[in-house]
C-alpha positions in Angstrom: -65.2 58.4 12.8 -68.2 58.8 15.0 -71.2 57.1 13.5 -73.2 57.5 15.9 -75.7 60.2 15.0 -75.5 58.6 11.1 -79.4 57.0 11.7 -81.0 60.7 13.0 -82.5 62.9 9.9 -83.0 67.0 9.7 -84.5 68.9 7.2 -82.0 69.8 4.1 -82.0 73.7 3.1 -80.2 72.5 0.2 -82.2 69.9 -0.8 -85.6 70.9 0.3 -86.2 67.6 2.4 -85.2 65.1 5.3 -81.8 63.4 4.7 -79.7 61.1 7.5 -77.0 62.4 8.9 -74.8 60.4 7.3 -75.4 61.4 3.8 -74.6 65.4 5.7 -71.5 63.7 7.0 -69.9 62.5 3.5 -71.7 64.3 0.5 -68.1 66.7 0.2 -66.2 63.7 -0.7 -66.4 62.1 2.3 -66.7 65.8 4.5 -69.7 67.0 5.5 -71.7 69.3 3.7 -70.7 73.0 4.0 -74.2 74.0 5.7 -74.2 70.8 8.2 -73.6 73.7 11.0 -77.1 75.4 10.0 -78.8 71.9 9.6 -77.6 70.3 12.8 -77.1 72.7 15.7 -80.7 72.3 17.3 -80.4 68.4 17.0 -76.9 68.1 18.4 -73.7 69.4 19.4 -72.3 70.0 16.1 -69.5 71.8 16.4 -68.0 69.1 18.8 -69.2 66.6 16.7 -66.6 68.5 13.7 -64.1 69.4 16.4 -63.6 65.8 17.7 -64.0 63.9 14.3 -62.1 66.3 12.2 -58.6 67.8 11.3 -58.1 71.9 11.0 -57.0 71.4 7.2 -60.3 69.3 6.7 -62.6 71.7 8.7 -60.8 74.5 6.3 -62.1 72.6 3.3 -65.2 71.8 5.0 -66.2 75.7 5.4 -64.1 76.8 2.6 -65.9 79.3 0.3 -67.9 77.6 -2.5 -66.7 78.0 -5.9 -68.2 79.8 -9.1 -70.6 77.4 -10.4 -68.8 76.9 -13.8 -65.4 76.3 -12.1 -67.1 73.4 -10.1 -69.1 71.8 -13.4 -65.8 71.9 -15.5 -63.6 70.3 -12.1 -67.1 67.7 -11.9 -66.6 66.7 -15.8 -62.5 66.5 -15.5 -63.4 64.2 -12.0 -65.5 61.9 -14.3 -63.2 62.0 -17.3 -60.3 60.7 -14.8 -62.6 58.4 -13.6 -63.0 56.3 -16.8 
């Protein structure tokens, strides 16, 4: 994995501030952030950076659709259940 860029920071749409790259480049468990194409293309070459550091099946679940918002709180509580 290229960690070069990890240091830089850009404004967050999701967020509503500055975060580092790398927290864009793992927040997905450990893929980037669906949006990290809107956040980064005026700073860097980001779809090389995905195309060179990433698979087809992870850039699939990278962009994939978001799910309903209840579907992902009830799949977040089961993660954390499994978890303990």
């Amino acid at each position: 994995m290229n960690e070069s860029h990890d240091a830089n920071t850009s404004y967050c749409r999701m967020l509503g501030h500055h975060v580092p790259f790398k927290y864009c480049r793992t927040v997905n468990d450990s893929l980037p952030c669906r949006k990290i194409k809107d956040c980064w293309f005026e700073r860097m070459d980001i779809e090389h950076f995905i195309g060179e550091n990433y698979t087809d099946d992870e850039t699939g679940r990278i962009f994939a659709a978001p799910s309903q918002k209840i579907t992902a709180l009830i799949d977040l509580i089961n993660k954390v259940k499994n978890n303990t």
